[in-house]
C-alpha positions as CSV (number, residue, x, y, z in Angstrom):
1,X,6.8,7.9,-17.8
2,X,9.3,9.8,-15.2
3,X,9.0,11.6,-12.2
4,X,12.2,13.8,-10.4
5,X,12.8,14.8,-7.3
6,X,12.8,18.7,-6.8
7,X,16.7,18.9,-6.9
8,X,16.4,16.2,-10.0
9,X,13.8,18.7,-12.1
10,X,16.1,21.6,-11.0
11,X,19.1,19.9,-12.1
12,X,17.0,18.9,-16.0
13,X,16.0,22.8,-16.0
14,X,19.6,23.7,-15.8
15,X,20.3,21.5,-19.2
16,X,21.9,19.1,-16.8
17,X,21.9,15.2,-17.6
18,X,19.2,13.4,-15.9
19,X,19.6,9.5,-16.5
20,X,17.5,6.8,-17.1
21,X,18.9,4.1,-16.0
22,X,16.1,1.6,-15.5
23,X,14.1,2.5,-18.2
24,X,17.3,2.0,-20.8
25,X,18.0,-1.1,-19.0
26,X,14.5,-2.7,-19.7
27,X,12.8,-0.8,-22.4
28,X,14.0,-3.7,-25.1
29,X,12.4,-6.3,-22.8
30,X,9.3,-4.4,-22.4
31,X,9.1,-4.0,-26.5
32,X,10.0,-7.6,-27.2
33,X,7.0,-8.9,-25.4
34,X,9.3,-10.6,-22.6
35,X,8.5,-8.3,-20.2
36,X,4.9,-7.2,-20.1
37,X,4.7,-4.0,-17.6
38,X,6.5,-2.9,-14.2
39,X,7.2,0.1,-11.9
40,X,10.2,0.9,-10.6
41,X,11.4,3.4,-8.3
42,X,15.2,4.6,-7.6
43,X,15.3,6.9,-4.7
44,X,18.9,8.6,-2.8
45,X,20.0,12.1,-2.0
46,X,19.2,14.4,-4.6
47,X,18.5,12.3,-7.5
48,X,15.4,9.8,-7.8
49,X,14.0,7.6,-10.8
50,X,10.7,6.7,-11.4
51,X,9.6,4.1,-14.5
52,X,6.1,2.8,-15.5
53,X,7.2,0.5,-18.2
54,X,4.8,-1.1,-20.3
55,X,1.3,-2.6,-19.4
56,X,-0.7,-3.7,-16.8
57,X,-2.9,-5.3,-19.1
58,X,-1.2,-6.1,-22.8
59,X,-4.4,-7.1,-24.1
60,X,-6.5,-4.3,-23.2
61,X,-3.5,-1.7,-23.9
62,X,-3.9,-0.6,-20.6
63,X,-0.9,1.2,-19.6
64,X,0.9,0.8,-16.3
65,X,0.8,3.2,-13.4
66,X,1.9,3.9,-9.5
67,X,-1.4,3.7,-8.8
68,X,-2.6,0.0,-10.2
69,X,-3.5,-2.5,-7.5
70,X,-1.7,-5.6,-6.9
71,X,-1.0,-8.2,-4.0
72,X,2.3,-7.8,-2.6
73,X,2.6,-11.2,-1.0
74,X,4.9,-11.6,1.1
75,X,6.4,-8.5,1.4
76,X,3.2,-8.3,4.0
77,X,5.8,-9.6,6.5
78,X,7.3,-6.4,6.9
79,X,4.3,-5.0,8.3
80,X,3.5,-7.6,10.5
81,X,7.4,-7.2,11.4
82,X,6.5,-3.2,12.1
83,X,3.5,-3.7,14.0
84,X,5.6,-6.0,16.1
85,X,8.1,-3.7,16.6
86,X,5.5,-0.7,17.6
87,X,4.6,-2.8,20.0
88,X,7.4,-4.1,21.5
89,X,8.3,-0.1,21.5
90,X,5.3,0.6,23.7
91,X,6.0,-2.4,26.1
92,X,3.1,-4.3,25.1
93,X,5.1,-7.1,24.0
94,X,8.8,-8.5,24.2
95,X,10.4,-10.1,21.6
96,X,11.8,-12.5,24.2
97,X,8.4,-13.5,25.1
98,X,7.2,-17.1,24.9
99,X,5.0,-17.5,22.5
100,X,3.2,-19.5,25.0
101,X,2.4,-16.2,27.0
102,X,-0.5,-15.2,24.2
103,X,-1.1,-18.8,23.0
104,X,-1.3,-21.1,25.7
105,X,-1.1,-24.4,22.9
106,X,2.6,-23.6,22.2
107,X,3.1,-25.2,25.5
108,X,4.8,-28.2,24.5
109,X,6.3,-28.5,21.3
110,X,7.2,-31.8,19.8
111,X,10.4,-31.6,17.1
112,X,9.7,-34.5,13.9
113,X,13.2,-36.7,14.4
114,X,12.0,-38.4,11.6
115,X,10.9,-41.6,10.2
116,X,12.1,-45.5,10.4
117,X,10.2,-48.7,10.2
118,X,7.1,-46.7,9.2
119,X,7.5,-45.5,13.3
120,X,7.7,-41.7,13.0
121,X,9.8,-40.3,16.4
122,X,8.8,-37.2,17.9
123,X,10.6,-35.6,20.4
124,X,10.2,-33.1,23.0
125,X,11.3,-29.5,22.3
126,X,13.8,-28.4,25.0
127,X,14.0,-24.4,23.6
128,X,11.4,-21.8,24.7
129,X,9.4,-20.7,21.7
130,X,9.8,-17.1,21.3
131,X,8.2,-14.4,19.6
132,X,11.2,-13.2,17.9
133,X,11.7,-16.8,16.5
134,X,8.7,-16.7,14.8
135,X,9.4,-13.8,13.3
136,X,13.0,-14.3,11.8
137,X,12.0,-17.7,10.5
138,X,14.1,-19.4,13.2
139,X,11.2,-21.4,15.1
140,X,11.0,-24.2,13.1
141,X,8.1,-24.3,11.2
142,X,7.5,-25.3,7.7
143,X,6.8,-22.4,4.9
144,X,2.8,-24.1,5.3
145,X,1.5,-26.1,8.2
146,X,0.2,-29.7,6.9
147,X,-2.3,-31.4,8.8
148,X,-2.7,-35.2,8.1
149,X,-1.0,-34.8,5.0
150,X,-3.0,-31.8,3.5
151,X,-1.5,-28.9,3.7
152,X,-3.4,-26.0,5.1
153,X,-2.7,-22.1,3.4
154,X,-2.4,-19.6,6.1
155,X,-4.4,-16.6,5.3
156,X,-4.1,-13.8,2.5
157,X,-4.2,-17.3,0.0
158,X,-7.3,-18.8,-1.6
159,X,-8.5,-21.4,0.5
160,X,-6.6,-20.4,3.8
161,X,-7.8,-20.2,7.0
162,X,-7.9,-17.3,10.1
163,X,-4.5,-16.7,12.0
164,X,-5.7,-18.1,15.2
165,X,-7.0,-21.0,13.5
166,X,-2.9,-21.1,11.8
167,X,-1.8,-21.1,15.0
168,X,-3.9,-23.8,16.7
169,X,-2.8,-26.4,13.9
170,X,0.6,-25.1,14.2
171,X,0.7,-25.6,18.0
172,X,-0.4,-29.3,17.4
173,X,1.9,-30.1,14.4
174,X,5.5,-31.7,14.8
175,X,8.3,-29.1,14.1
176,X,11.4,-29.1,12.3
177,X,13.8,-28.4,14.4
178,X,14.5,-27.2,18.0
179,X,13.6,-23.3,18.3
180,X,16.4,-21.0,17.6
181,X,18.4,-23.5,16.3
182,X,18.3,-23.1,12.3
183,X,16.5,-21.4,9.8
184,X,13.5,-22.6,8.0
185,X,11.1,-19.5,5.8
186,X,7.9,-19.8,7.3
187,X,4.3,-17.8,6.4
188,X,3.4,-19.6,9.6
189,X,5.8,-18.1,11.9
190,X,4.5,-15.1,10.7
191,X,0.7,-15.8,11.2
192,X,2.0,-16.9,14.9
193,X,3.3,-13.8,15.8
194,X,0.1,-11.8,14.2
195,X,-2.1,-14.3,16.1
196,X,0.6,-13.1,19.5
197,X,0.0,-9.2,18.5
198,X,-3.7,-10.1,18.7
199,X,-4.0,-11.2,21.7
200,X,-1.8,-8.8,23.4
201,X,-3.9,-5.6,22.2
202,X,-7.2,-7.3,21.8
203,X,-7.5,-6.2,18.1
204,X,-7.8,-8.2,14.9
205,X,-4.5,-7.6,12.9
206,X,-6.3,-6.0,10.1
207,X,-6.9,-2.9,12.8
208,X,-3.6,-3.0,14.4
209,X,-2.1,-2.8,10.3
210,X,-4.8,0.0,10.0
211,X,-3.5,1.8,13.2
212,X,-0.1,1.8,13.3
213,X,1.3,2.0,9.6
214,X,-1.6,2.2,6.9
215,X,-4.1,5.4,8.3
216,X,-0.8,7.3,10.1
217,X,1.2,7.2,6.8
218,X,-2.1,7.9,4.4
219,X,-2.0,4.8,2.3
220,X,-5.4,4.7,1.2
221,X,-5.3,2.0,-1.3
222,X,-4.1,-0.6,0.7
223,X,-6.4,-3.1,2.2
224,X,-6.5,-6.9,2.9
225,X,-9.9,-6.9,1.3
226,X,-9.8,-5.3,-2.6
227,X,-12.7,-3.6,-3.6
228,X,-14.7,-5.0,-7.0
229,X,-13.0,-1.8,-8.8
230,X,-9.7,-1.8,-7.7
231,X,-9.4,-6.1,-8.8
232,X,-10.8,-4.4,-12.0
233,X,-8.2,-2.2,-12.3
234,X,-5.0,-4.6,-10.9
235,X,-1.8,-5.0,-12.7
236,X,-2.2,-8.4,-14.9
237,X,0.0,-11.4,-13.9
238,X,1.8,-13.1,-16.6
239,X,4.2,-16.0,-17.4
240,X,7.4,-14.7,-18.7
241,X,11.0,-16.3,-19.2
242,X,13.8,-14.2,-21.2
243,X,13.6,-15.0,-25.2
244,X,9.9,-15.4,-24.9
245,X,6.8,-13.7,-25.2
246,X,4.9,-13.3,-21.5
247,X,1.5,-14.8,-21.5
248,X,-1.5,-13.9,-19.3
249,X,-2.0,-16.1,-16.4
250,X,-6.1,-16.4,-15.5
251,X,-4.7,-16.7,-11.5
252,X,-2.0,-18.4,-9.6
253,X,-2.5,-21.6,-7.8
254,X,-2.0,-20.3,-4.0
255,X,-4.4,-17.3,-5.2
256,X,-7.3,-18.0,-6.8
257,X,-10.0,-16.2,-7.9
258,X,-12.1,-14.5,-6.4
259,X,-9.8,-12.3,-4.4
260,X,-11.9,-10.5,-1.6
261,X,-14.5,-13.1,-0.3
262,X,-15.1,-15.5,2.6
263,X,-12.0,-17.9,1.5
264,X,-10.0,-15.3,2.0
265,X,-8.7,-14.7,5.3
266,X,-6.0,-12.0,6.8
267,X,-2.6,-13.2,6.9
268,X,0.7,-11.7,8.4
269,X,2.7,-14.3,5.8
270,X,1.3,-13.1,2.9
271,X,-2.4,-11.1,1.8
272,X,-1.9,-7.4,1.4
273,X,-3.4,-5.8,-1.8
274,X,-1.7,-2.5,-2.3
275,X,-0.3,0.1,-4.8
276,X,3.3,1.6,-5.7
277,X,2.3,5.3,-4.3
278,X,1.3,3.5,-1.4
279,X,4.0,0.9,-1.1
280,X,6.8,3.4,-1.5
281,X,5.1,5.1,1.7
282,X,6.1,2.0,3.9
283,X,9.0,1.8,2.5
284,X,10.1,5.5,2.6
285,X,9.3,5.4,6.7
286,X,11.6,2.5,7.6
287,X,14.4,4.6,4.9
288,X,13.9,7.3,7.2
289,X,13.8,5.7,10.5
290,X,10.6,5.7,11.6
291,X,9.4,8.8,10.2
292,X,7.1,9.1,7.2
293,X,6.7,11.3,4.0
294,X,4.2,12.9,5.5
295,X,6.4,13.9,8.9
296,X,3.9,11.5,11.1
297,X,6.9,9.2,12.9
298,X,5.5,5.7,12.9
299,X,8.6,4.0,15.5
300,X,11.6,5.7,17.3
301,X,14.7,6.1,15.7
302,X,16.4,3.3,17.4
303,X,13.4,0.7,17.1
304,X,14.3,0.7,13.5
305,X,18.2,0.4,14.0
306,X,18.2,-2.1,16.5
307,X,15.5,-4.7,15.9
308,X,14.3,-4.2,11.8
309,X,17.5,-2.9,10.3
310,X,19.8,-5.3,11.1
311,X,19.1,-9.6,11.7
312,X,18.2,-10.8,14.7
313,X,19.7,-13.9,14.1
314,X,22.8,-12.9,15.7
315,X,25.4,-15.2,14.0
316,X,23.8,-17.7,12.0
317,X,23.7,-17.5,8.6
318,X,21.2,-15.6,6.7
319,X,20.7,-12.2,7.7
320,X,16.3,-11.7,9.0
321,X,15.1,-9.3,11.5
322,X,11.4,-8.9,12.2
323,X,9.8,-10.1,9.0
324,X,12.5,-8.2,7.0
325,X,15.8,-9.3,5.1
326,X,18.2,-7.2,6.8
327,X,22.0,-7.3,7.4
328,X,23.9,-9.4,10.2
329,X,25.5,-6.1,10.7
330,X,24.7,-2.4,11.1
331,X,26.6,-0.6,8.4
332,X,26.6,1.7,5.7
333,X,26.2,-0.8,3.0
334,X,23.3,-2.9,4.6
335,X,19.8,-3.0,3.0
336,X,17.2,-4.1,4.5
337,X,13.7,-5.0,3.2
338,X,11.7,-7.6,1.4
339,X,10.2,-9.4,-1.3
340,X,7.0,-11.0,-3.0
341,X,6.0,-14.3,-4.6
342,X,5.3,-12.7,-7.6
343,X,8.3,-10.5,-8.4
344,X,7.7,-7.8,-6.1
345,X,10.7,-6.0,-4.1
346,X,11.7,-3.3,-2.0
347,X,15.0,-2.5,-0.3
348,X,16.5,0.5,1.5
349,X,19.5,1.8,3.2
350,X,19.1,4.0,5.9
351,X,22.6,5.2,6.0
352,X,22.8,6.4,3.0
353,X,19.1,7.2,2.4
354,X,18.2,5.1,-0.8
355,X,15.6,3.2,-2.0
356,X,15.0,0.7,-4.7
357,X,11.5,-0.6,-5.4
358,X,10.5,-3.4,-8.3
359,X,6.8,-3.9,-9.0
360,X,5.9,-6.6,-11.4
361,X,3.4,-9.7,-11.3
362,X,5.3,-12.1,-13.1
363,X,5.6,-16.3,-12.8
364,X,8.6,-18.0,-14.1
365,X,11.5,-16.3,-15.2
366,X,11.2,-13.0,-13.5
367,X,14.6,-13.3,-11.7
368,X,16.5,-12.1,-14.8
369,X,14.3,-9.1,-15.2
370,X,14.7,-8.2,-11.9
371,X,18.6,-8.8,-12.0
372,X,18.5,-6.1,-15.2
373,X,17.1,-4.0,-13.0
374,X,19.4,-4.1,-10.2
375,X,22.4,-3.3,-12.4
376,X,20.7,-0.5,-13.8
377,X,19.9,0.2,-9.7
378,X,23.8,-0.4,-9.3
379,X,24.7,2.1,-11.7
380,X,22.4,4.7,-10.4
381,X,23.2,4.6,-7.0
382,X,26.8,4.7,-8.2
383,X,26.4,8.3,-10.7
384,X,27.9,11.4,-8.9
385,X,25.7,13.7,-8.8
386,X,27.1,17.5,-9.5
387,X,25.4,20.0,-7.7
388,X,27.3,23.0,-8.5
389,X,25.4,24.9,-10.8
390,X,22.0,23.9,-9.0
391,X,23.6,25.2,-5.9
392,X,24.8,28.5,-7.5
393,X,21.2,28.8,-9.5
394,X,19.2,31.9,-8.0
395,X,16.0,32.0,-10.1
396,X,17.0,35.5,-11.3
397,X,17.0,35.5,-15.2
398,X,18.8,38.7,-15.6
């Protein structure tokens, strides 16, 4: 199944070639068995692809489309990353804030220096905790806070527990390193800086989420909380691995069933339930600076060039702006964007205004299926399109 563009369907209309790039790519995986079903979107000026390639449940023959639920993981950091950002726009918040500011605990920090003798050495934290740390994975805290040797899921997982509650342990945990000083991916760092946007509006995340990216730019089906029907109606998650037939997976250890009670709490880090129409609506509004499909701007042109489109690392390795991959650099050939536990991804350049989306729930070997698809991406991006005869086309038949 394939959507166009306008330009694209006048172009086919015309007797012009209109590729498939992604679909060629991957339709003898999807046959084979390896690949059990994904979406995939290729967007850039004139020309855009859209595949819904096999199932999202093989067993039931259910075929795969843009609107099927599934949980995004941790491409949820973006959001957290753009409610930040909104607010940091409206001088609610600094990104140079101390974390401190909006939770008291983070205070005093104590680094782990490690273990000798069976004498664990803490020392004292000299850096001030910031709010941008938290949010480009540079504040030193592991990818899961551990409390007395268990670790402790932040929300959006089974079993997790509320942001402020994240936070607390957090606060009162050992770190791995002095603030601003390296790099360590964190779901906790995230939850911090949710837990900071709370307190700064007064407002659960869930609501600011709901305010400033999900109700403005009309995605409907995306929620923290699935309904009964839309879990009925998810794409499947599977085992896969090139050479060999995927095979269903019941749930995965960080999210177990069931999917929308009490044990499941909101999380920056991970936790949003969403579908492809609605995810390519995010997505589509940081592409075009700030501005959505739907001409509702979301954040100023320059919020998105100068704080989510490009790291905020400065030199250090590892390009990460506000819950966001992104480039160390501004320029034309930097994407920026982010992916999900389960094979999920989204990237987009702003400069040359293109988009490439991946939906799958896979475990195992999904790297290689989502490298197939890049080169087909690659490829795409990389066709000249030739608009001549669209351009001369008048709609007269005479």
């Amino acid at each position: 199944m394939k959507y166009f563009s306008l330009l694209t369907a006048a172009l086919f209309s015309l007797g012009l070639s209109a590729s498939t790039f992604v679909e060629d790519a991957l339709k003898p995986y999807v046959e084979s068995g390896e690949l059990p079903g994904a979406v995939a979107i290729l967007i850039k000026p004139g020309a855009e692809e859209v595949a819904c390639l096999g199932f999202a449940d093989v067993d039931k023959g259910r075929k795969i489309t843009l609107d099927d639920p599934f949980m995004q993981c941790s491409q949820t950091k973006g959001f957290c990353g753009v409610v930040v950002a909104k607010l940091v726009e409206d001088g609610v918040m600094s990104l140079e804030d101390p974390v401190s500011k909006y939770l008291p605990e983070f205070g005093t920090l104590w680094i782990n220096a490690g273990v000798k003798d069976d004498v664990k050495t803490l020392v004292k934290a000299r850096n001030v905790l910031t709010v941008k740390n938290v949010l480009n994975h540079t504040g030193g805290f592991p990818f899961e806070i551990c409390c007395k040797q268990a670790w402790i899921r932040g929300g959006g997982w089974s079993g997790g527990a509320p942001l402020r509650s994240v936070a607390s342990i957090a606060a009162n945990s050992p770190i791995l390193f002095e603030p601003g000083t390296r790099q360590q991916y964190s779901n906790t760092g995230i939850d911090i800086a949710a837990a900071c946007a709370e307190v700064a509006t007064g407002k659960k995340f869930e609501v600011l989420v709901k305010e400033i990216i999900t109700d403005p730019l009309e995605m409907k089906k995306t929620t923290f909380k699935p309904t009964e029907e839309q879990i009925a109606r998810k794409i499947e998650m599977y085992d896969c691995g090139v050479g060999r037939k995927a095979t269903w997976r019941a749930e995965d250890p960080w999210e177990q069933r069931p999917y929308n009670d009490d044990h499941v709490f909101t999380s920056a880090g991970a936790g949003i339930w969403t579908t492809t129409r609605d995810q390519v609506k995010f997505y589509k509004m940081l592409m075009n600076l700030g501005l959505g499909d739907n001409g509702v701007r979301v954040l100023k042109e320059e919020t998105v060039k100068s704080i989510l489109a490009v790291s905020t690392r400065g030199a250090m390795a590892g390009g990460y702006s506000l819950g966001l991959v992104a480039p160390p650099e501004d320029n034309e050939n930097g994407w920026f964007g982010h992916g999900g536990a389960f094979g999920t991804n989204c990237m987009v350049n702003y400069h040359k205004g293109e988009l490439k989306l991946w939906v799958v729930q896979l475990r195992g070997g999904f790297r290689a299926f989502e490298n197939v698809f890049n080169e087909a991406a690659d490829k795409f991006f990389a066709e000249t399109i030739d608009n001549s005869q669209a351009e001369a086309y008048t709609g007269r038949t005479e």
